[in-house]
N, CA, C and O atoms as a printed pandas DataFrame, in Angstrom:
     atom_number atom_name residue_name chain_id  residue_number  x_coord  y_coord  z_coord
0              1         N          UNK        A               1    0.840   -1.194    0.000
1              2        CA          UNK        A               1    0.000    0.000    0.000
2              3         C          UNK        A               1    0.879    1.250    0.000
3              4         O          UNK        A               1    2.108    1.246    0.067
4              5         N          UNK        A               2   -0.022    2.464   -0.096
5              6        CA          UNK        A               2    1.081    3.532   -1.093
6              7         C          UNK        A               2    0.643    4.546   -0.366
7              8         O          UNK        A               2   -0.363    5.015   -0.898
8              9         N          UNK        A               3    1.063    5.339    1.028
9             10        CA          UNK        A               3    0.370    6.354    1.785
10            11         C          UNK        A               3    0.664    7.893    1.168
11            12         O          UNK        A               3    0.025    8.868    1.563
12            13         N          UNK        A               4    1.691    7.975    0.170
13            14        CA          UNK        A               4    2.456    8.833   -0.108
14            15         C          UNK        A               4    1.479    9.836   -0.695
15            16         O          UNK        A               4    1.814   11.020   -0.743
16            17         N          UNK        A               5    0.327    9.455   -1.132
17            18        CA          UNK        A               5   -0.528   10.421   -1.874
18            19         C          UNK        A               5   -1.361   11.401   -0.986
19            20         O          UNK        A               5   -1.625   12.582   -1.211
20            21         N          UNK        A               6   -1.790   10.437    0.326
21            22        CA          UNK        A               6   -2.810   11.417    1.184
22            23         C          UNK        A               6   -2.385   11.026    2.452
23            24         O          UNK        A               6   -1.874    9.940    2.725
24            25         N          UNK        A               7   -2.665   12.166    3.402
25            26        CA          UNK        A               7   -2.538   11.824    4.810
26            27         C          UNK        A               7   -2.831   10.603    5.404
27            28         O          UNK        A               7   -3.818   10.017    4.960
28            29         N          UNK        A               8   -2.178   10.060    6.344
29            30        CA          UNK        A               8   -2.316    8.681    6.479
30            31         C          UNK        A               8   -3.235    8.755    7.832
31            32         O          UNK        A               8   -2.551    8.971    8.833
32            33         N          UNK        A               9   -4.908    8.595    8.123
33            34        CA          UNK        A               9   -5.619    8.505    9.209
34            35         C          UNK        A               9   -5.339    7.008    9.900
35            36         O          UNK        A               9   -4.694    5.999    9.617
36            37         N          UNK        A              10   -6.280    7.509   11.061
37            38        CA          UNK        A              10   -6.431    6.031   11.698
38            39         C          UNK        A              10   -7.200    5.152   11.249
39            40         O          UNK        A              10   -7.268    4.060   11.811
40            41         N          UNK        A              11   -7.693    5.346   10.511
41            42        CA          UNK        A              11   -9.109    4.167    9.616
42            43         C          UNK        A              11   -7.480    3.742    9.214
43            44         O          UNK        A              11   -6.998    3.210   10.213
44            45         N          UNK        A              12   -6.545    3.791    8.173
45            46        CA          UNK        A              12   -5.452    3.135    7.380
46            47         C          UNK        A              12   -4.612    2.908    8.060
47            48         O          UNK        A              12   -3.900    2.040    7.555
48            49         N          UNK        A              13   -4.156    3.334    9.305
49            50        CA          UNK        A              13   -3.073    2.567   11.003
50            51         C          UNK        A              13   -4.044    1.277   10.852
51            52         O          UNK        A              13   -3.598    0.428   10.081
52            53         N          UNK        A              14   -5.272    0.985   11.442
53            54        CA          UNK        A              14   -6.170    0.186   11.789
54            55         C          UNK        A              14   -6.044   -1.128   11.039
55            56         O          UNK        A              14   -5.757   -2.272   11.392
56            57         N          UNK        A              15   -6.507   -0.298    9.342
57            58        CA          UNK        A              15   -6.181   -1.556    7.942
58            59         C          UNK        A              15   -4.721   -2.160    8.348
59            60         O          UNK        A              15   -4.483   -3.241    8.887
60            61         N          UNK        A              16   -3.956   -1.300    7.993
61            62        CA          UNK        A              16   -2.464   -1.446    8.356
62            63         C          UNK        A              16   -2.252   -2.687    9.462
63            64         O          UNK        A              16   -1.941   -3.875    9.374
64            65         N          UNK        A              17   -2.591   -1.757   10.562
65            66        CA          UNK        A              17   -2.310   -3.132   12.037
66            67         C          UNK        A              17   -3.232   -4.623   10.781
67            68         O          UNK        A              17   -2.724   -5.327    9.909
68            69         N          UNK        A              18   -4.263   -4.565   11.144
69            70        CA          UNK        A              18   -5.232   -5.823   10.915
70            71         C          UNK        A              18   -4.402   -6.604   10.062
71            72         O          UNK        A              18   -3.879   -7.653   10.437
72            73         N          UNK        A              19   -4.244   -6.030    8.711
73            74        CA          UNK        A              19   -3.125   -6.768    7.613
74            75         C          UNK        A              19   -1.599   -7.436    8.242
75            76         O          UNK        A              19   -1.139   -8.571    8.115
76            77         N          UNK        A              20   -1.267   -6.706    8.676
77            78        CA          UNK        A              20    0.328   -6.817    8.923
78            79         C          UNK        A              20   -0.289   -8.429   10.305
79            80         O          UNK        A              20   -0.381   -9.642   10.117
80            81         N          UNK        A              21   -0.468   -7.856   11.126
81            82        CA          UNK        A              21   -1.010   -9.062   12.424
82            83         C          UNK        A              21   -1.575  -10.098   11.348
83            84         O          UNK        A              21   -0.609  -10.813   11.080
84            85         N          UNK        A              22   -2.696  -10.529   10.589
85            86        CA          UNK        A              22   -3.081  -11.568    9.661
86            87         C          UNK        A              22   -1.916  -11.982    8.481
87            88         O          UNK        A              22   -1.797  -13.152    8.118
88            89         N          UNK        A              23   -1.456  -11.383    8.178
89            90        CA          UNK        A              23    0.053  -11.753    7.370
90            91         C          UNK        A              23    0.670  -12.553    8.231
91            92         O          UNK        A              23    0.377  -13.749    8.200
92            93         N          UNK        A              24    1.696  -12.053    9.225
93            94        CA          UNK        A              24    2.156  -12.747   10.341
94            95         C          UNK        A              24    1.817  -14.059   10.690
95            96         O          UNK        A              24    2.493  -15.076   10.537
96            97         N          UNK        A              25    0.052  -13.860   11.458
97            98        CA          UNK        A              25   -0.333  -15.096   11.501
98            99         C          UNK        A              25   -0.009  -16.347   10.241
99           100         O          UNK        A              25    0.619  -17.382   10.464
100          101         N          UNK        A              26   -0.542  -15.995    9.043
101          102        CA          UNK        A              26   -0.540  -16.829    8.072
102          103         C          UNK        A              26    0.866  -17.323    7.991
103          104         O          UNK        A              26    1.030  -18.525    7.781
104          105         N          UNK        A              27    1.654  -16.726    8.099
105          106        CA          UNK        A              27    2.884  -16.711    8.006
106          107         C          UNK        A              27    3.955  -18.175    9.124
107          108         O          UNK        A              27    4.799  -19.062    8.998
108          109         N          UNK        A              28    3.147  -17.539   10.055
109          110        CA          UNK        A              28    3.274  -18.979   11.515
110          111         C          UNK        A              28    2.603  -19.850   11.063
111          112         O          UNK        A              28    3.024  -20.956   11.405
112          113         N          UNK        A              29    1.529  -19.886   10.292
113          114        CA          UNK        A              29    1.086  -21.420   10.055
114          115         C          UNK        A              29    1.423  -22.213    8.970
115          116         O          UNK        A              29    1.229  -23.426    8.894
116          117         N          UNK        A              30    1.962  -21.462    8.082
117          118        CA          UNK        A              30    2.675  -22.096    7.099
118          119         C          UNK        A              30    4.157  -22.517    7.257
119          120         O          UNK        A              30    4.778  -23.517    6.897
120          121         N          UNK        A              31    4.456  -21.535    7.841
121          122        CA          UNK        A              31    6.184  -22.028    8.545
122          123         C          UNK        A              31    6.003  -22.490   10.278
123          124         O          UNK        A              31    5.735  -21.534   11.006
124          125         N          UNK        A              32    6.054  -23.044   10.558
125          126        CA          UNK        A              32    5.764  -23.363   12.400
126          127         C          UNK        A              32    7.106  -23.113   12.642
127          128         O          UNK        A              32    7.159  -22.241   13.510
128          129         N          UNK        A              33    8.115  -23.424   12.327
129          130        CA          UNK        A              33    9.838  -23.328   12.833
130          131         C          UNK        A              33    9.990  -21.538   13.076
131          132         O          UNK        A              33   10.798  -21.087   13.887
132          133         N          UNK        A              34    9.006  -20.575   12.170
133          134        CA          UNK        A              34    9.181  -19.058   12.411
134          135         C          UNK        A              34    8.698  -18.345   13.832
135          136         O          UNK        A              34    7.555  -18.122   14.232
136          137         N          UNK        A              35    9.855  -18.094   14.388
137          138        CA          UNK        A              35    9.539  -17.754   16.464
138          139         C          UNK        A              35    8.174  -17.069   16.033
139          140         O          UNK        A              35    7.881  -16.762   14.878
140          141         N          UNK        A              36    7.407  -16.888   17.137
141          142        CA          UNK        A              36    6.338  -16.496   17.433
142          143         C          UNK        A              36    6.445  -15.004   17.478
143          144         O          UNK        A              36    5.387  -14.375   17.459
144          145         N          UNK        A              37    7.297  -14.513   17.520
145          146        CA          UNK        A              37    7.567  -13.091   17.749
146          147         C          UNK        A              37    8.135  -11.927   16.276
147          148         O          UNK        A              37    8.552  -10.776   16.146
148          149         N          UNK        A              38    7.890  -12.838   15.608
149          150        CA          UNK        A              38    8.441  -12.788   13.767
150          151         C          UNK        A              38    7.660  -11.543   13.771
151          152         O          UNK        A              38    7.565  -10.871   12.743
């Protein structure tokens, strides 16, 4: 995602957190050997 065009609110922190935390997750369940803290 590309914030560079408009001010970045908290509605897009929010998207931001939600995405990044569900990436992660997906991320631990496809790799289990990746620390929990990745």
């Amino acid at each position: 995602m590309d914030f560079n065009f408009h001010p970045v609110t908290d509605e897009d922190l929010e998207l931001y957190r939600e995405n990044a935390h569900g990436i992660a997750q997906n991320v631990r369940e496809t790799f289990p050997s990746i620390p929990a803290d990745f």
